[in-house]
N, C-alpha and C positions, 0 to 999 in steps of 0.2 A: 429292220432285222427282227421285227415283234410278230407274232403270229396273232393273226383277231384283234391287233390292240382296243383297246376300249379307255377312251376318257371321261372322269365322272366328275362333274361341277359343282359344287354345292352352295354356290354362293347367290343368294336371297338376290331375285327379282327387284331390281330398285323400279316403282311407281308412284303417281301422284296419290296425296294422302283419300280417304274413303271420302272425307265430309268437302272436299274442294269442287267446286261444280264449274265446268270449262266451258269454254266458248269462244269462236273467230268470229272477229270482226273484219268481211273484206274490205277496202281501203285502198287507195292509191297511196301514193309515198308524198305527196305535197299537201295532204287532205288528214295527215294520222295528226297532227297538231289541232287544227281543227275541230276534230273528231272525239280529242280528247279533251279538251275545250269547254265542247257541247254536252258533257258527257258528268261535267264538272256542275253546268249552271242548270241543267234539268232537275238536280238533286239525286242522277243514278248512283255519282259516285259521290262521298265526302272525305274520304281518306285513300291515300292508293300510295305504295309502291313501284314504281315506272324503271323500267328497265331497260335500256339505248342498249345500241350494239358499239357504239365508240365515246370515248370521252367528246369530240367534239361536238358531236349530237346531243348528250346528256348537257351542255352548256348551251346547246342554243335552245333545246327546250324548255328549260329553267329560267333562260330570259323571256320567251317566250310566253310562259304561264305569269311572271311578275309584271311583264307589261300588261297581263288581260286581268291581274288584282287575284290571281289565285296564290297562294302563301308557297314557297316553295325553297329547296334547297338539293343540295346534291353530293353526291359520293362517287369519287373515280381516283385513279391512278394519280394525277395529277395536286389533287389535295391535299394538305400535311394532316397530318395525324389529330391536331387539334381541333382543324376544321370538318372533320370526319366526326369524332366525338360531338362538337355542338348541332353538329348538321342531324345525327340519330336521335341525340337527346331533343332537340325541338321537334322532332317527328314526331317522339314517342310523348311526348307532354301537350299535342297538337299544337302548337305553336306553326306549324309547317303543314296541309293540309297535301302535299306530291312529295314524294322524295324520288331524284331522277339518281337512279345506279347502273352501274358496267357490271358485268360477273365477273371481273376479278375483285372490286371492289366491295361486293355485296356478301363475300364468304360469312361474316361475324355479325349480318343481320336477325339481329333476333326479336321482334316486335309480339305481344302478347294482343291477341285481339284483333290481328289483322284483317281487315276484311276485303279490300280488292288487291291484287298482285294484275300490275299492266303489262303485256310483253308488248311495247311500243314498237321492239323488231322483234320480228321471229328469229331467235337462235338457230345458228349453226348446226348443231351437236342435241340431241334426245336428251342427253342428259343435263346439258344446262336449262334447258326447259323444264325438268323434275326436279332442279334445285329453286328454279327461280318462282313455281307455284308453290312449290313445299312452305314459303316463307309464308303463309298461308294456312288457315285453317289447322293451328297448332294445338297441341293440349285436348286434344277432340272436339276443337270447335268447327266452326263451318266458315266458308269464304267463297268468294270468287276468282276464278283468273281469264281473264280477258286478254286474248292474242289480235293486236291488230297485223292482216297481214294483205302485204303489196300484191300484185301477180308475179312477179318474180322473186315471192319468198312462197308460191304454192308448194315447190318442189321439197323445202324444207319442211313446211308444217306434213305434208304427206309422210316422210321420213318420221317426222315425232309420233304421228296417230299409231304408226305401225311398229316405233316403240310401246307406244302406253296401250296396244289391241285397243283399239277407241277410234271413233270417227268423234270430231268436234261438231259441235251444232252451226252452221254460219247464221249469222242476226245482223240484220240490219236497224239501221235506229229511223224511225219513221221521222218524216219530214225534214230531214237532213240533206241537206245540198249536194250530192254527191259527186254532181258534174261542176262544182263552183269552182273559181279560179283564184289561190290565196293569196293575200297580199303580197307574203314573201314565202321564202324557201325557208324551211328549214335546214336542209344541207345544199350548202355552198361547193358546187363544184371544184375539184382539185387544182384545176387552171387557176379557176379566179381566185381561189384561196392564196397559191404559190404568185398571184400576180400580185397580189393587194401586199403579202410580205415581201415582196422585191421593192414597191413602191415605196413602201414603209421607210426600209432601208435605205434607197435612195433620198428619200425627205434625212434622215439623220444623216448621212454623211453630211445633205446640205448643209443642212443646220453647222455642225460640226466645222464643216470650212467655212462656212462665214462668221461662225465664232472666232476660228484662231486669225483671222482677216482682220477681225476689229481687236481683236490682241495685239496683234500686230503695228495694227494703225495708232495706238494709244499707247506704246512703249516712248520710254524717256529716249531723246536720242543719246547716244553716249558721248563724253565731255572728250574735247580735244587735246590732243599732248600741248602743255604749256610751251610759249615759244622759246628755247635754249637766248640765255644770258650773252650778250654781245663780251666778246675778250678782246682786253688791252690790247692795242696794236703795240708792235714791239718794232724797236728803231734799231739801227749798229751804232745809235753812240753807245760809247762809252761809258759805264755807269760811275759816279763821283766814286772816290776812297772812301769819305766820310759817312756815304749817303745809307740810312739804316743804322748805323756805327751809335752806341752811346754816348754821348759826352763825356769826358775824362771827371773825374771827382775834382771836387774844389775849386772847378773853374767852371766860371757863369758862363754859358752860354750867350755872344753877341745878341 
């Protein structure tokens, strides 16, 4: 109903900070463990922020780094409030050399001196990507942020570059086995996941019945009704006069 209308925006450009310097890392998805690993014992990285795109990933990487002796802890959905507090506080005191976070988990991180931010997945969304380097080069300092990304997360980091007007630099890490085949998977397909919890549950029910089986078996049995008291047989004689009767006073009894 408006003639020419005109809408006018005024709302500030969000971008990553001036002093943060970017970079992809391309990577297959069975290799970003690895990769990050290798990344660890060269001495590129000594402290890092890491970022999963689900809690169950942020858990297996976290075992992941503790079985290869790198210090580590983590922050998701899934952890109480306490464990979120000791999990920052030992980042922040180095006690913890990885901290593995989800972005909804990672809103209240605030670390002074950060120096790498990992995006282990490439985010969805431009803007989780300018929050999760932002944690990064804070107070005018400088940092790094390091995107490792799959082939089918190009589509995604294309989308971020052309948020942030930037093309990212790709690097590769010399002598790195690119084509090597890992021990295990980091993500556990959805099948086998839903199998291994069905199996689960099956082993408890077992359990569970053959518990109450030997419950069963080791109950007292219950006691038998006592056998009823045999009664006097009763005759048609005639019962005496006297018989039950008191004795008369003052005379003895024969």
């Amino acid at each position: 109903m408006l003639k020419k209308p005109v809408t006018i925006n005024v709302q500030r450009q969000v971008a990553p900070a001036v002093g943060i310097t970017q970079a992809a890392y391309p990577v297959s998805q069975d290799l970003k463990a690895p990769l990050l690993l290798e990344l660890f014992r060269r001495n590129i990285l000594r402290q890092a922020l890491v970022f999963t795109r689900t809690k169950h990933r942020a858990n297996r990487l976290a075992q992941f780094l503790d079985r290869n002796r790198v210090p580590c802890e983590r922050i998701h959905g899934n952890r109480s409030q306490a464990q979120r507090t000791e999990a920052l506080e030992g980042f922040k005191s180095g006690r913890y050399k990885v901290l593995v976070a989800t972005d909804i988990a990672a809103r209240g991180i605030d670390v002074t001196a950060l120096g790498h931010v990992i995006n282990f997945d490439v985010p969805g969304q431009p803007e989780d990507y300018i929050h999760r380097v932002g944690r990064t080069a804070r107070a005018e300092l400088t940092g790094d942020a390091i995107t490792f990304v799959a082939p089918d997360e190009e589509n995604d980091l294309r989308a971020i570059e052309r948020a942030i007007s930037k093309r990212l630099p790709r690097i590769t890490v010399p002598d790195f086995d690119y084509a090597q085949k890992p021990a295990e998977k980091l993500e556990i397909p959805i099948q086998e996941r839903i199998a291994a919890i069905r199996a689960r549950k099956a082993e408890d029910r077992a359990r569970a019945k053959a518990k109450a089986e030997r419950r069963g078996a080791g109950a007292t049995p219950a006691r038998s009704a006592p056998a009823a008291r045999p009664q006097p047989r009763r005759t048609n004689a005639p019962a005496s006069p006297n018989r039950g009767a008191a004795p008369p006073r003052g005379r003895r009894r024969p």
